[in-house]
C-alpha positions as CSV (number, residue, x, y, z in Angstrom):
1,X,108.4,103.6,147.2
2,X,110.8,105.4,149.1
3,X,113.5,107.3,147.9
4,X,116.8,105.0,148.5
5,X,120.3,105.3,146.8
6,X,119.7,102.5,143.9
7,X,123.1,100.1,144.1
8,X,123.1,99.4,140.5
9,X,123.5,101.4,137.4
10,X,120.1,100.6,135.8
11,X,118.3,101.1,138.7
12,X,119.7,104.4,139.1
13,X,118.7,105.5,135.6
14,X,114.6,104.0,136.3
15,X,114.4,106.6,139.4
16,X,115.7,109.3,137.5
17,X,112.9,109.1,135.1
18,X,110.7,106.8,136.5
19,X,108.2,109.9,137.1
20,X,108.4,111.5,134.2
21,X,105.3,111.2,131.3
22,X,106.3,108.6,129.0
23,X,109.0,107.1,131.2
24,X,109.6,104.1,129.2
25,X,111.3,105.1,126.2
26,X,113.8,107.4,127.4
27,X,114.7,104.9,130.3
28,X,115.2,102.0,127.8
29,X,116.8,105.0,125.4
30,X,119.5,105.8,128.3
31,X,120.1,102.1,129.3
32,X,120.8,101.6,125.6
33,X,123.0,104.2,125.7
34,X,124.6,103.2,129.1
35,X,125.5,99.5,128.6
36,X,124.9,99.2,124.6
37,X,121.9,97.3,124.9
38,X,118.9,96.4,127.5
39,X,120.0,93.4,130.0
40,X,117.1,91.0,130.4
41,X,117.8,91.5,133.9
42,X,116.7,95.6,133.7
43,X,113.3,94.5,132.2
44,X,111.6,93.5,135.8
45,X,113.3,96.7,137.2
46,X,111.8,99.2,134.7
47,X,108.1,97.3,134.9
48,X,107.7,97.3,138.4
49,X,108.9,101.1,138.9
50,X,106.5,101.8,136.0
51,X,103.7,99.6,137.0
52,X,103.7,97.7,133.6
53,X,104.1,93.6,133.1
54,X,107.4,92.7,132.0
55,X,105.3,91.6,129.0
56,X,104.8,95.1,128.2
57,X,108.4,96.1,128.6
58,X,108.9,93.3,126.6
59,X,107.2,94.2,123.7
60,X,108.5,97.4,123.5
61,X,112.4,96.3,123.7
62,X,111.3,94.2,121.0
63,X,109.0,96.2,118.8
64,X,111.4,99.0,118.1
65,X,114.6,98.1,116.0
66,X,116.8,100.3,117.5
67,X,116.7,98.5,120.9
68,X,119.2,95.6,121.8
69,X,118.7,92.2,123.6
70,X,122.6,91.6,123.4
71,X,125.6,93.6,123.2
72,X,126.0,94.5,119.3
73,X,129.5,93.3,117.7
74,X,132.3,96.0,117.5
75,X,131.1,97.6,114.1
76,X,127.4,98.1,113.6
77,X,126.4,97.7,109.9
78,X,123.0,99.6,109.0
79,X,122.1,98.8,105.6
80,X,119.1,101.3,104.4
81,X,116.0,99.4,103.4
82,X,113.6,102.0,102.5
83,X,111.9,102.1,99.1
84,X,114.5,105.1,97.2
85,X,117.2,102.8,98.5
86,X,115.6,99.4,97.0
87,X,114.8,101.2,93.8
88,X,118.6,101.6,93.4
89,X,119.8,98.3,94.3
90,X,119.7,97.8,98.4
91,X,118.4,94.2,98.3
92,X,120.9,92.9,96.0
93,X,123.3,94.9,98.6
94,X,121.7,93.3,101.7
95,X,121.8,90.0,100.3
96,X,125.5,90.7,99.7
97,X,125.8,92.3,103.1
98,X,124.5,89.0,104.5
99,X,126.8,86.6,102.9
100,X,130.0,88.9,103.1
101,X,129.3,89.1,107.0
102,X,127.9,85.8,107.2
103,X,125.1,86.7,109.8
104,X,121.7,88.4,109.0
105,X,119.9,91.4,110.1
106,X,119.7,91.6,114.2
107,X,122.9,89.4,114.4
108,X,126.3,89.7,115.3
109,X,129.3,88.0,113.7
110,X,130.5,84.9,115.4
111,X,133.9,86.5,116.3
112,X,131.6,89.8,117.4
113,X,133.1,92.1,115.0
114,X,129.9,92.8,113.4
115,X,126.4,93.7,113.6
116,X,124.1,94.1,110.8
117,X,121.0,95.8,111.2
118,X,118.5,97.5,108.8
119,X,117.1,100.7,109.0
120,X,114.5,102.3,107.5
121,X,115.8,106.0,105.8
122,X,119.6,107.1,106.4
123,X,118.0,110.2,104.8
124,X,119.9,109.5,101.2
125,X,117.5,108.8,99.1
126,X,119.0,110.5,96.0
127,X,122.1,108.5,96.0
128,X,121.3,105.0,97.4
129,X,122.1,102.3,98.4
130,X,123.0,104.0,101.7
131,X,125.1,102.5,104.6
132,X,126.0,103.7,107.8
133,X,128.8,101.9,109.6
134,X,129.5,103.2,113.4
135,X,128.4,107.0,112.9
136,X,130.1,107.4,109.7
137,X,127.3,107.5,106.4
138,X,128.1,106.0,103.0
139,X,126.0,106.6,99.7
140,X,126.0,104.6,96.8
141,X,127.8,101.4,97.9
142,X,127.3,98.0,95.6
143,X,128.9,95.0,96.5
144,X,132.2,96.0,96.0
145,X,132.4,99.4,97.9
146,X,130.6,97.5,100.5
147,X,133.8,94.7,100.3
148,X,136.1,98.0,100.5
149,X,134.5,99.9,103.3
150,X,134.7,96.6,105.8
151,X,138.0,95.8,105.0
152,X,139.2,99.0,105.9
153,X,137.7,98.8,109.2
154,X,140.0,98.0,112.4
155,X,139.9,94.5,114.1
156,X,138.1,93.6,117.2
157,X,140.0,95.5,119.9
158,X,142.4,97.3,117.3
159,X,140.7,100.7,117.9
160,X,141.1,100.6,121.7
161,X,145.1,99.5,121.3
162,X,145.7,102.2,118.7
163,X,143.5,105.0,121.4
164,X,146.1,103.7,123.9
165,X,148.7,104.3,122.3
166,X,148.4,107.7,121.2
């Protein structure tokens, strides 16, 4: 394939690494990182540059948790499901998580504020139930520290406005 200025974004990102050993996860890793999840349009992209079915790209997008199908809401929710974390509480927590958010795990809140996903070890596993919402780590959250922590989060759009501003 000759070597021509790609036009879009994604297409620019499978040339980069298109030759590289292992090409596929660090392409879909940068495209996630890019656009905040991996457009079903990128998917016949990557597999013919990499010579894989879209079958195979597929299954990999879909196969590892931390990839996206759809842009996640403003807030992502990780609730820790691992076995120190359930010892403690976490599915009592998850259930709560769920009915608080009103969406499950891999879903985003109808008015896109929130995504809950689980994850498998936020590395607290003395002091679990462990969340993590946006970058920012919480340990030992119950129901009602849970209620606390999302209520003190900004609205959809209230974080750009307020980075405006300053």
């Amino acid at each position: 394939m000759p070597d021509i200025a790609p036009s879009n974004p994604i297409e620019r990102i499978v040339n980069a690494r298109r030759d590289m050993p292992g090409a596929l996860l660090p392409i879909l890793h940068e495209i996630q990182d890019s656009h905040g999840f991996i457009p079903a349009d990128a998917v016949p992209v990557i597999a013919s540059a990499l010579n894989l079915s879209r079958a195979e790209v597929h299954g990999v997008i879909t196969f590892y948790h931390h990839f996206r199908e759809q842009p996640a809401g403003c807030h992502v929710v990780q609730v820790c499901r691992a076995e120190a974390c359930q010892a403690v509480g976490a599915e009592a927590l998850v259930a709560h998580a769920r009915e608080a958010l009103g969406c499950d795990f891999h879903a985003t809140t109808a008015d896109g504020r929130f995504t809950l996903e689980p994850v498998y070890c936020l590395g607290q596993c003395a002091c679990g139930p462990a969340v993590m919402i946006g970058e920012q780590l919480h340990a030992r959250v119950d129901a009602k520290r849970f209620d606390a922590l999302i209520a003190a989060l900004p609205a959809a759009g209230q974080d750009q406005a307020e980075e405006a501003q300053a």
